[in-house]
N, C-alpha and C positions, 0 to 999 in steps of 0.2 A: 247541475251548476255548482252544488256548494259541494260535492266532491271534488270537482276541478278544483275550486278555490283552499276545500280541504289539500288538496294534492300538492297548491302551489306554494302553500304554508308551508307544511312536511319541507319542501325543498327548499326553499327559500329561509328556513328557518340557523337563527344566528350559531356560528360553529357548527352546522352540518356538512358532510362529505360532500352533499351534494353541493350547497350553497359555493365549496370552495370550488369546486370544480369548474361551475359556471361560471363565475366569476375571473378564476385563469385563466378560461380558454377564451370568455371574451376577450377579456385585456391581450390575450397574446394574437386574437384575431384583429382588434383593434391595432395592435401595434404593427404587426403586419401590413394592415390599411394604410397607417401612416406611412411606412415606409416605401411602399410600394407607391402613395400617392406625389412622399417628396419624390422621388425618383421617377416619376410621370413630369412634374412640374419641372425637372433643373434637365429634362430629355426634353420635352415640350417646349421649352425655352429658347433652352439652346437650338431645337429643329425650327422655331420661328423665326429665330433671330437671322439664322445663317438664311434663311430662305430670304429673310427680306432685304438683308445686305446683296446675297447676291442677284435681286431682281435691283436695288439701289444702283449695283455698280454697273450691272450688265446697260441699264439707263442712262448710266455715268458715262460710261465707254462709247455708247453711241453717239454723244454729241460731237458736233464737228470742231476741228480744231480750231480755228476760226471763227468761233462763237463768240469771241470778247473782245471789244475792241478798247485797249487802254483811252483814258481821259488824256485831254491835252495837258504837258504841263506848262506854268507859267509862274514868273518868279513872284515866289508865296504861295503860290494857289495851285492846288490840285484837283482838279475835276472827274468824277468818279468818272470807272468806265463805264458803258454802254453794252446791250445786248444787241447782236447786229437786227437792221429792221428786218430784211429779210427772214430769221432766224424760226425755225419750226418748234420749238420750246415751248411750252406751255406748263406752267407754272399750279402744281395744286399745290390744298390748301397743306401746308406745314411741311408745305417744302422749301428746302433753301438753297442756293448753289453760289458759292463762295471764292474768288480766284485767292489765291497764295500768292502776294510774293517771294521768291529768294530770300527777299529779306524779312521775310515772316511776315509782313503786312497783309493783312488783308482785306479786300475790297470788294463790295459785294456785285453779282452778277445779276443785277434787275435791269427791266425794258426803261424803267426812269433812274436806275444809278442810284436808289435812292435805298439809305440800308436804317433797318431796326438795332441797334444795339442789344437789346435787354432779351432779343427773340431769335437774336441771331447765334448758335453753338459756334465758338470758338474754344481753340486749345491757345497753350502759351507755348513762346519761341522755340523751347527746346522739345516740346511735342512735335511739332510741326519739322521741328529739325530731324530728329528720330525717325519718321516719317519718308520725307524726304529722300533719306541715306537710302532706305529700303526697296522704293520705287525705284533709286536712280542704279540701285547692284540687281535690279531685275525681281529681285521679290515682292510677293504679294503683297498688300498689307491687310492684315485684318482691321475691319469694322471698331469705329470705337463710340463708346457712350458719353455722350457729352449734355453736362446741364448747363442750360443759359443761366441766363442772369434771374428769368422770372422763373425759375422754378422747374420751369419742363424739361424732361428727358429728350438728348436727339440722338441717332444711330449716322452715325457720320462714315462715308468711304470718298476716299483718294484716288487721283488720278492726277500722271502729269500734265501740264498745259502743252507742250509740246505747243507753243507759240514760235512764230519764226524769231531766228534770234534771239532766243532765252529757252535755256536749258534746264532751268531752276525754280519754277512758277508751279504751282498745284491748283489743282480745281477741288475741293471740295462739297461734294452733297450730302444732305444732310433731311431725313424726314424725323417727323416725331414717334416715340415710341408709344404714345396711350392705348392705342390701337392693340396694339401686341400686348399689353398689360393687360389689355379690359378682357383680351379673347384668352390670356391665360389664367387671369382669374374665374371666366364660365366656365372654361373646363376644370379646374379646383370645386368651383362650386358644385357642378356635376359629378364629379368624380364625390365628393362629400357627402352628397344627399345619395350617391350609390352602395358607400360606405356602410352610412347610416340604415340603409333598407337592408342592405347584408346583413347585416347585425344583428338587425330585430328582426328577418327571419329566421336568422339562424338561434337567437333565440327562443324563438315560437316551435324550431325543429327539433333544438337540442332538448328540450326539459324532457317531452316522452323517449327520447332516446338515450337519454340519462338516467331516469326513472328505470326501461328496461335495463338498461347494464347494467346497473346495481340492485337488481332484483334478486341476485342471488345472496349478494351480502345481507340484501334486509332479512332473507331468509335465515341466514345466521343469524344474525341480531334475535330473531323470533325465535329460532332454536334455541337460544341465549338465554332468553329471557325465559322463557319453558322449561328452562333443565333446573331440576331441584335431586336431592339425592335420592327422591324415588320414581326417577324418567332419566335415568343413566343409561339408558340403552339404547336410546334414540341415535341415529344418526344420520349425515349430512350425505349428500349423492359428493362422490368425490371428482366426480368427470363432467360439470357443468360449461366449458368453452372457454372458459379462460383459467388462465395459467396459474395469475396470481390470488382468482378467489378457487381453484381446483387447491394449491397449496394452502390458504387458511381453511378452508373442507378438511383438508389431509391433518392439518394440526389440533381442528377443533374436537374431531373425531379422536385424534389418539389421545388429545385432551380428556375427553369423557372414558376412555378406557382405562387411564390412566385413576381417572378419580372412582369408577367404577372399581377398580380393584381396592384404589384404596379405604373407599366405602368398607366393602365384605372386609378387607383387613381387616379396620376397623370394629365392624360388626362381630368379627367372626372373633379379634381380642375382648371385645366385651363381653363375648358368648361365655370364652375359657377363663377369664376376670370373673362373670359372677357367679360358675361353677367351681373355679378357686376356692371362693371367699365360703362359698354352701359347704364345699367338701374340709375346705380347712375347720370351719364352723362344729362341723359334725364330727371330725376327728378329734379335735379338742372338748368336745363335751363331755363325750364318753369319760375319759378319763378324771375329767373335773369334777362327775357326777358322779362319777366314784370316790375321790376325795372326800368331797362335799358329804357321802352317805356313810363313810367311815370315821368321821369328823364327827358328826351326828349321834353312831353310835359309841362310838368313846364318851362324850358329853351326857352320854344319859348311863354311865354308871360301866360300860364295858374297858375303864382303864382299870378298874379294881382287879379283876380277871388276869391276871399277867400272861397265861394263857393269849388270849380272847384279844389280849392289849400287843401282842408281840407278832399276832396273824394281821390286825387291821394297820399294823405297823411297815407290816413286811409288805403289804398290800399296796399301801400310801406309797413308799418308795416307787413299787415296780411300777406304778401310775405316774410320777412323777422325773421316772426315768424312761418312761415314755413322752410326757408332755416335753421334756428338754429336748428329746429326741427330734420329735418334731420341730420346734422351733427352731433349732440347728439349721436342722434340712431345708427349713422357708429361710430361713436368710443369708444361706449356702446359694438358694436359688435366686435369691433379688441380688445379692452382689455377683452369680454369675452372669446377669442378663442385663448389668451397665457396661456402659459402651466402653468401660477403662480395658484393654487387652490383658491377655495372660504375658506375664513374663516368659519367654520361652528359649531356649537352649538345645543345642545340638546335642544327642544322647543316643546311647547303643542297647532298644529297644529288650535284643536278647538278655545283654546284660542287668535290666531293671526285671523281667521276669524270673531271671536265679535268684536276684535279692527276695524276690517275694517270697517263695514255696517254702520257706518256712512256714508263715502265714499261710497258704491253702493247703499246709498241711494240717494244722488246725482248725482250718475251718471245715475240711473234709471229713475228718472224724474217721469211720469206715469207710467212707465211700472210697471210691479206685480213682484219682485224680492222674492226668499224664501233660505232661506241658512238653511241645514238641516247639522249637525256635528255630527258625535258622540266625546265623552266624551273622554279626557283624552289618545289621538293618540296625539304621540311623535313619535320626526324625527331628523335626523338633518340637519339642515338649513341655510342659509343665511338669515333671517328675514327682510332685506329691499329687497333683489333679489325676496324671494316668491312673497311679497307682488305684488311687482312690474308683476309677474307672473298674480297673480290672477285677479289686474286690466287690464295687457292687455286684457286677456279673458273677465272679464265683460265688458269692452269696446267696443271690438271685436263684442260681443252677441246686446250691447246696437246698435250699429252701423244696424247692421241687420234684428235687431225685429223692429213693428210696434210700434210707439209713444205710442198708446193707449191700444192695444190689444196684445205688446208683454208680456211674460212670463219668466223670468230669473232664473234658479234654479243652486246655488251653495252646491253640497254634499259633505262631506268628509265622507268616511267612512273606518272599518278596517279590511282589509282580511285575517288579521294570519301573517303576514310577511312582509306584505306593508299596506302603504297608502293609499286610491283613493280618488282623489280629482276631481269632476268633475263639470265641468261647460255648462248646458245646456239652448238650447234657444229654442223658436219655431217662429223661423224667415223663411225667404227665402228659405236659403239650400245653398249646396253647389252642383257641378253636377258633378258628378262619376269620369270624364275625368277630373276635376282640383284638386281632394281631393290631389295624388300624389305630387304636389305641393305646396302645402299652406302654407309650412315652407321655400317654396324657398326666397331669398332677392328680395321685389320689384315685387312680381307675383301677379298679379291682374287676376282674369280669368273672371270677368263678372262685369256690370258696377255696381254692390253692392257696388262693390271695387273700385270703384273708387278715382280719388282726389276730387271730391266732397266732400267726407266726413270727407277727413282732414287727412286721413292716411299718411305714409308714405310707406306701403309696406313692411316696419320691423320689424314691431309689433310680428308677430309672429315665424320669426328668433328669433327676440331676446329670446322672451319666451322659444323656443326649446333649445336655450343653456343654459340660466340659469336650465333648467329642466336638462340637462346630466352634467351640471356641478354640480348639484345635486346627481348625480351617478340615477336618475331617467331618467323616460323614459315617453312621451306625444303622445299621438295618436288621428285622432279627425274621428269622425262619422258621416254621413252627409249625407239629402236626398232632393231634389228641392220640395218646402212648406210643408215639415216637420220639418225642426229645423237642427241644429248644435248641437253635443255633443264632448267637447273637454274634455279626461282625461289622468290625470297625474296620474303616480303610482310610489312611492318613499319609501324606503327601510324604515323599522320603526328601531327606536334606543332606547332600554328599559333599556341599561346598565350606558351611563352618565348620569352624573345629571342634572338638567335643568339649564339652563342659568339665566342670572340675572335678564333675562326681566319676567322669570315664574314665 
């Protein structure tokens, strides 16, 4: 029992689904009721009326023409007519039958001549005139509604007297309508109180069949209410029977996939945020802790030493032209990783890597460097970003190949669609289990990488985002004493025109 009454609460409860539910469909069952009830009532009506008219007239019609005999006249005095004695008439109760004169007078048809006024239905002249015309071109007349004097309803039908010698005379009968009112108020009242029991069973039927049909949204609701960002994986049946809780299933699911991913996004940015801040931490220490120990001993007597004072000197810089180094590179990467775009410009890709090879000539040293280009590959670019691309990679290569015996090849070539710019070495290598990383901030995976050789471990973050802020995309290849092959592949642009530098 107090589950029911729990159940009926839940439903019934102010601004719920359900409560609206109920509530419209009664009202629209309701108004249904009504409508269908007025429209029983003005059918019921009208089928009573017509039926008791035409049993009024068919009664009308059978009397015999010769049923009335006019009063004598005499001068001043008019003496009502008469019903003949003979006459088979019989007279119920709120009936009344009325002769018309022509001249619209009328006189009543009783066995004593004797009339009520106040209980008698009459029309005036030009009704009766109306009337008249009607009978006399052969048409029907319908039935008319007439209230007496004291109040009561009569249902009146015509006929002509068809008296000898007068052409112009009407008979009138006339019963009372309570009768037809009182029988179409019981059927209202019945029809009402049948209204009334539809109602309340249908809502004694609707609440559990309301209850189930939104079984499944409550189920959402409860799934709803359950998902926190460590129950992302849950999910709704998408094919429950109906259409429109199968489509919020369909959305609440791609919902939680969508916050699923963007959870681990999330997680997975905090992950490389607090391995950032670790690795940037530890990069800068080193060299600050060198400062700091050369600081140290200068202050306790090694400035005297000019010697000794020109080593901790030489020291302090090369530390300190690393720390700039570094910080360059971090806010190289925070300005390239807001959402403001690269300026970019149409440009002829071969032609920026001739302007370089000055530059990889110096940075090659001995090593054999070959830059193969094809002709006339356009792009669009940031033309100091590329650049800046292309040297960390030959840097990158230079760092890893042998003094003597490395090989550096930079290709550009053109696949129909894109660009590929590739820069390969035949150094060391990289080994299988670090390739995954190489773009990470600060990941060194083997002592290649080390600081030894001056890096900072951002060289090629950076590169990766200059390359997607490029709308391209960089991938590198790599086998231990095979070589390194890093290539970009960047959209080609044949529609602008080239920049000013072309």
């Amino acid at each position: 029992m107090r589950e029911h009454i729990g159940i009926f609460r839940r439903i019934l409860r102010p601004g719920s689904l359900r409560l609206q539910l109920l509530v419209r469909s009664l009202l629209v069952l309701a108004a249904l009721f009504v409508l269908i009830g007025t429209l029983q009532f003005l059918f019921m009506r009208d089928f009573l009326y017509r039926n008791k008219a035409e049993a009024l007239n068919a009664q009308l019609m059978s009397l015999p023409p010769d049923l009335y005999r006019p009063g004598v006249k005499e001068p001043g005095i008019r003496h009502p007519g008469r019903v003949r004695p003979d006459s088979p008439l019989l007279f119920q109760p709120g009936f009344s039958l009325i002769f018309i004169e022509e001249s619209g007078e009328a006189q009543p048809v009783t066995e004593d001549g004797s009339i009520d006024r106040k209980e008698t239905p009459l029309l005036d002249i030009e009704g009766y005139h109306e009337i008249r015309k009607k009978l006399q071109a052969g048409e029907r007349s319908d039935y008319q509604l007439i209230t007496s004097d004291n109040g009561k309803q009569y249902m009146a039908v015509f006929r002509m007297a068809a008296r000898p010698g007068d052409r112009g005379s009407m008979l009138q009968a006339a019963v009372e309508t309570e009768s037809l009112r009182n029988q179409l108020l019981t059927q209202v009242a019945i029809f009402a109180a049948l209204a009334a029991a539809a109602l309340i069973a249908g809502l004694l039927l609707y609440l559990p069949l309301l209850r189930r049909t939104l079984h499944p949204l409550s189920k959402i609701v409860r799934a709803a209410e359950l998902t926190d960002a460590g129950s992302l994986d849950t999910r709704l049946p998408e094919r429950q029977g109906q259409s429109e809780i199968d489509s919020l299933s369909e959305a609440f699911n791609s919902m939680l996939v969508r916050l699923d991913a963007a959870f681990a996004q999330e997680r997975a940015t905090n992950e490389r945020m607090r391995r950032f801040i670790a690795d940037a931490s530890h990069e800068l220490k080193t060299p600050l802790t060198s400062l700091h120990g050369f600081i140290e001993v200068l202050l306790r007597g090694a400035a005297a030493d000019k010697e000794q004072l020109m080593r901790a000197l030489a020291s302090m810089k090369t530390e300190s032209v690393r720390v700039n180094k570094l910080v360059e590179d971090l806010l190289q990467l925070v300005r390239l990783e807001q959402p403001a775009p690269l300026k970019l410009e149409a440009a002829r890709l071969d032609l920026l890597l001739e302007e370089m090879e000055p530059q990889l000539a110096l940075l090659a040293g001995n090593r054999r460097y070959v830059v193969q280009a094809t002709t006339k590959v356009t792009a669009l670019i940031h033309r100091d970003k590329l650049k800046q691309v292309v040297l960390n990679l030959f840097h990158n290569a230079v760092q890893h190949t042998d003094a003597e015996t490395g090989v550096i090849e930079v290709i550009l070539s053109d696949s129909g669609d894109t660009a590929r710019l590739e820069v390969r070495d035949n150094g060391s290598g990289i080994a299988p289990g670090h390739l995954p990383y190489v773009f990470e901030r600060f990941y060194r995976g083997d002592e290649s990488r080390s600081r030894a050789r001056g890096g900072t471990g951002l060289g090629l973050a950076i590169t990766q985002s200059i390359v997607e802020a490029h709308h391209g995309h960089i991938e590198v290849v790599s086998g231990i004493g095979v070589g390194t092959s890093f290539l970009i592949t960047l959209p080609l642009n044949d529609d602008q025109p080239l920049g000013p530098h072309q």
